[in-house]
N, C-alpha and C positions, 0 to 999 in steps of 0.2 A: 093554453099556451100555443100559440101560432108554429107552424111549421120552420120559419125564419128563425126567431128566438130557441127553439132547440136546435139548429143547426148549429148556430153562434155559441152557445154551450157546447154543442159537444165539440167545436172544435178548441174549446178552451181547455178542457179537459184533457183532449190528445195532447195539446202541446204544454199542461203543466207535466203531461204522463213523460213526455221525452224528454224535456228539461230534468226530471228527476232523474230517470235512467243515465240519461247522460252523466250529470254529478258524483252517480256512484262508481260510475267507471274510470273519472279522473284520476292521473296519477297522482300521488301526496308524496310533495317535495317536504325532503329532510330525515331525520330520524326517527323513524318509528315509534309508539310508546312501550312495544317487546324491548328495544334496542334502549332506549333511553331510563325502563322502570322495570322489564321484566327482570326474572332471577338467572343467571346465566349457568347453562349448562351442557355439557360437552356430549354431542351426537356421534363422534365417532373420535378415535383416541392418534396421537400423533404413531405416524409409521415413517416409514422411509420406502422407498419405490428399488432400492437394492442392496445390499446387503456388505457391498464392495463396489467400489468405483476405480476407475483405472484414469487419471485425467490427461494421463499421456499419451493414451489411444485416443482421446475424443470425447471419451464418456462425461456425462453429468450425471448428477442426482438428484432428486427431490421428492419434498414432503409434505403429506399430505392429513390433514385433522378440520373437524368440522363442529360447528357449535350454534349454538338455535339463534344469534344475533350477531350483529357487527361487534368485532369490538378491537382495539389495538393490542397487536402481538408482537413480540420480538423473540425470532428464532437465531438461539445462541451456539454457533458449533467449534468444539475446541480442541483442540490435539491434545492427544494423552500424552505424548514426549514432546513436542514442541510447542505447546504452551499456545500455538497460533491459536486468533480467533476471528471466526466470520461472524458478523450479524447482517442479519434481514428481520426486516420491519417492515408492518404492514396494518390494514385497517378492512377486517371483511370477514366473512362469516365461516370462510374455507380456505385453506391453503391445500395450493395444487401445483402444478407445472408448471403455471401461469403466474405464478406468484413469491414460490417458493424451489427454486431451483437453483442449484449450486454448481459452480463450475472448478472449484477448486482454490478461488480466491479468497484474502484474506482483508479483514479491515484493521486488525493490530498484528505488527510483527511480530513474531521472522514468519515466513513461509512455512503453508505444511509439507508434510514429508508423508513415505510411508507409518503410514499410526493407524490407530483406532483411535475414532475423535467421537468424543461424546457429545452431547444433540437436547437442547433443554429447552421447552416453548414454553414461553410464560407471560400473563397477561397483568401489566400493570394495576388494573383497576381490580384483580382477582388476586391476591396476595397467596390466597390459599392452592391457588391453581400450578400445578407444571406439571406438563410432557417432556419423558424423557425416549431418548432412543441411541443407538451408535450405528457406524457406519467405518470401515474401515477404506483405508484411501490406498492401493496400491503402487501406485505414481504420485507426484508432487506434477502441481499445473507447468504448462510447458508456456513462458512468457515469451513474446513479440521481443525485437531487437536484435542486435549483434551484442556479446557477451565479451566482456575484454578477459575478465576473470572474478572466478568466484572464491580462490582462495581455498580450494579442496585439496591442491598439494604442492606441497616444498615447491618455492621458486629457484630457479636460478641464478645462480648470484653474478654471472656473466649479463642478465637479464635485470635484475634489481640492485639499485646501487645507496647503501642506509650511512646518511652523513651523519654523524653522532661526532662533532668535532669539538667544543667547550662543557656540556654536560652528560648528565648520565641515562641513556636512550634508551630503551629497550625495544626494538620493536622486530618483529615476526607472526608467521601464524600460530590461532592457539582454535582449539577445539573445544567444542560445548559453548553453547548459550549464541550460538552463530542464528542470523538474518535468514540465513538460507545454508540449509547444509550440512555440516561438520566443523568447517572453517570459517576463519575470520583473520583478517588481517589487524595488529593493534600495533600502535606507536605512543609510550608509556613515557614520562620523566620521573627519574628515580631519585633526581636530585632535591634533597631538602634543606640545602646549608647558604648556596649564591640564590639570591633572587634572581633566577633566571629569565631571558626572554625567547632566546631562540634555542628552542631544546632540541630539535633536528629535523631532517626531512629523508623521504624517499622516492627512489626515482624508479618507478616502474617505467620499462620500455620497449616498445613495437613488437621489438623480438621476442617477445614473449609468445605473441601467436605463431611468430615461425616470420614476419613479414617484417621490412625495414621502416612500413608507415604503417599506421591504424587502420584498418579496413571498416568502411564506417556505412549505415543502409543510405546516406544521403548525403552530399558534401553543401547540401543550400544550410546556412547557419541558424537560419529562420527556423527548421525544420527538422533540425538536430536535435533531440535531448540526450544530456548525460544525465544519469540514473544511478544512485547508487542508496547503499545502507549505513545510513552512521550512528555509533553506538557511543551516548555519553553518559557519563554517572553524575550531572547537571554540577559538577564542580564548579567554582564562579569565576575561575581564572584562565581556564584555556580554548582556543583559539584554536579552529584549522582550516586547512587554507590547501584547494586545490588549484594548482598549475594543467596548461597543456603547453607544450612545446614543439616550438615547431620548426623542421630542418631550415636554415637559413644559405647554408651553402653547396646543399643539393649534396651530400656527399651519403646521404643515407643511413648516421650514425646521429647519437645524441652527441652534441657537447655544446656546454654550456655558456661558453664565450661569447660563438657567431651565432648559434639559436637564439629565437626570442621564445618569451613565456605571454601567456593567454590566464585571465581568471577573472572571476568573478569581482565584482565590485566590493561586494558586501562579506569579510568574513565571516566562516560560521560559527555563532556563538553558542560555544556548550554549555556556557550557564542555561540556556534557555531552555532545554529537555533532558528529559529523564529516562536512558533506554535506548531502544533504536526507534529509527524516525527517518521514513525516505528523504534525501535530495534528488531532486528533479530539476531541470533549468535548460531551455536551448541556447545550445553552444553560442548564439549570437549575442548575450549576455555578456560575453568575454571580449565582445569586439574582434573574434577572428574572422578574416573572410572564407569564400568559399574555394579560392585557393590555396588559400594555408592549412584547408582541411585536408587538402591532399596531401599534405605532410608534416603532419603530427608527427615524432619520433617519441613522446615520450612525457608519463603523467607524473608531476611529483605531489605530492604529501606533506605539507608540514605543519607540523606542530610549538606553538605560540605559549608562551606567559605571559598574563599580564602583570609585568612585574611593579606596576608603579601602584596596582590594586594587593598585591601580593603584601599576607604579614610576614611575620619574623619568628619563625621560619616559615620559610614557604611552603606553601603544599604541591603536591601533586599532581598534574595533569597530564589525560591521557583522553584518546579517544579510539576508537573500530573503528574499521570499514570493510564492507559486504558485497559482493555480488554491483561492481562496476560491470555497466551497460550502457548502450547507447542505441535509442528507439528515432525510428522519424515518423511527422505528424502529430506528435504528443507526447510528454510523460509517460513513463512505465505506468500501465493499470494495473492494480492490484486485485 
C-alpha cells in the first residue's frame, strides 16, 4: 500500500474517531429512561430551612427534599387553627429556595394567622410517598394596600348606619370562621313567612378611619382595586350588592338624597360558591371618575332576595364580608 492510500485512511479513521466522540457528548433532549422507567426513590427526606418564620418582619421560608429523578410534586401547607392552605407545585428532582419558598401566602382562604401549620409533600404518581414536616408562623403576611377595615372590633354606630326597614335583618360582627382574623362582618335574613326581596343594607362611612373621605393609594380609577372577602353558604337565592358613594354637595357627610352611588354592573351571585371567595375589581368598573374618588363618604351593603325564584316559604339568605381593602396597580395578591 502506497504512502497516499494510508494517509487517506488514516485520515478516515480520525474523523470517524471525532464524529463518535462527538455523539457521545451530545446532550439528550427529554426524559431520561431513570426519569420515565426507573424506581423512584427519596435521597434526602423533606425539611424546612426554620423552625418559625415571622412574615411581618420580612422573613420567608422554605423547603427543601431531594429524589434520584424528576418527578411532579405538590407541597401542601395548612394552618392548624385557620384551616388556610398554600400549594406549590412543581416538576424536578429537588426542592430548594429556588423553587420552594414561602412567603406567608395563601391559595384557599381565610389568611394564616399565628399557628403551627403542617407541611405534606406528596407525589402524584407515588401514591405511597409523603413528606411531612411543620413550621410555625409567628406573624400573619403583612398585604399591599390601604385597609378600610377588617372587622376585628365593634363599630360605631355614629359610623355605621343597619337599614333593616320591612324584614327581619340581622347583621353585625361575629367571630370564628373569619377570612382574616377573628372577625367578620354578616348581614343575615331571618325572615321566612313574606317572599322577601330587599332584606336590608349597611352604610359603612369615611369616618370610620377618623377622615370625612376614603383615603385611597391612587385616585386614577383604572388603577384602583377594591378587594375584599365574601362569605356564602351557595344558597340559590341571595344577592349582594356593593355601593360607593360619593359626597355630591361638598358638605363632607353621607346623605343620601344629594349623594350619588357607584357599583358594579353585575351583582354578586351567592348561589355560585361555596365559602369565602375573594372580590377584586378596579373601581373603574363602577363608572366613577377620578374626581369622585376624591370623595367617596361612604360604602353600603346590601342584601337581595330573589323572590320571584323563592318557594313557599322562603328560605334564608345571608352572606360575610372580610377585610375591605383597596390596592393600586392590581388586585390583592394572595
Amino acid at each position: 500500500m502506497n504512502k497516499i492510500n494510508i494517509f487517506y485512511l488514516t485520515m478516515v479513521f480520525l474523523v470517524l474517531g471525532l464524529v463518535g466522540c462527538k455523539h457521545e457528548k451530545e446532550t439528550f433532549d427529554g426524559p431520561s429512561l431513570v426519569d420515565r422507567f426507573g424506581p423512584f426513590r427519596v435521597v434526602s427526606d423533606l425539611e424546612v430551612s426554620q423552625p418559625t418564620v415571622d412574615f411581618e418582619g420580612g422573613e420567608t421560608v422554605f423547603f427543601t427534599a431531594q429524589f434520584n429523578k424528576n418527578v411532579e410534586w405538590v407541597l401542601e401547607i395548612t394552618g392548624s387553627v385557620s384551616g388556610s392552605v398554600k400549594r406549590i407545585e412543581g416538576f424536578s428532582n429537588t426542592l430548594d429556595a429556588s423553587n420552594a419558598t414561602w412567603d406567608g401566602g395563601t391559595t384557599d382562604l381565610p389568611l394564616f394567622r399565628n399557628e403551627v401549620c403542617n407541611v405534606t409533600l406528596k407525589i402524584p404518581e407515588e401514591a405511597e410517598f409523603m413528606g411531612t414536616a411543620t413550621v410555625e408562623t409567628l406573624s400573619g403576611k403583612q398585604y399591599p394596600g390601604t385597609l378600610f377595615t377588617a372587622f376585628e372590633e365593634e363599630l360605631s354606630g355614629v359610623d355605621v348606619f343597619v337599614g333593616n326597614f320591612e324584614f327581619e335583618l340581622v347583621a353585625g360582627i361575629r367571630t370564628g370562621n373569619a377570612a382574616e382574623g377573628e372577625g367578620y362582618y354578616v348581614m343575615e335574613g331571618t325572615d321566612n313567612v313574606v317572599p322577601n326581596f330587599f332584606v336590608g343594607l349597611v352604610d359603612f362611612k369615611a369616618t370610620l378611619t377618623g377622615n370625612n373621605y376614603f383615603q385611597f393609594p391612587t385616585t386614577v380609577p383604572e388603577d384602583l382595586f377594591f378587594n375584599c372577602f365574601m362569605l356564602s353558604d351557595a344558597g340559590p337565592h341571595g344577592l349582594g350588592i356593593i355601593d360607593f358613594w360619593v359626597d355630591r354637595n361638598d358638605n363632607g357627610t353621607f346623605e343620601e338624597g344629594p349623594d350619588q352611588n357607584f357599583r358594579v354592573a353585575a351583582d354578586y351571585n351567592l348561589a355560585t360558591w361555596d365559602g369565602w371567595r375573594q372580590i377584586s375589581h378596579p373601581m373603574s368598573d363602577t363608572g366613577i371618575t377620578q374626581e369622585d374618588l376624591e370623595k367617596v363618604v361612604a360604602i353600603r351593603l346590601l342584601l337581595i332576595s330573589d323572590m320571584n325564584a323563592q318557594p313557599n316559604p322562603p328560605l334564608q339568605v345571608d352572606f360575610g364580608i372580610d377585610y375591605m381593602t383597596f390596592t393600586a396597580g392590581g388586585p390583592l395578591e394572595l
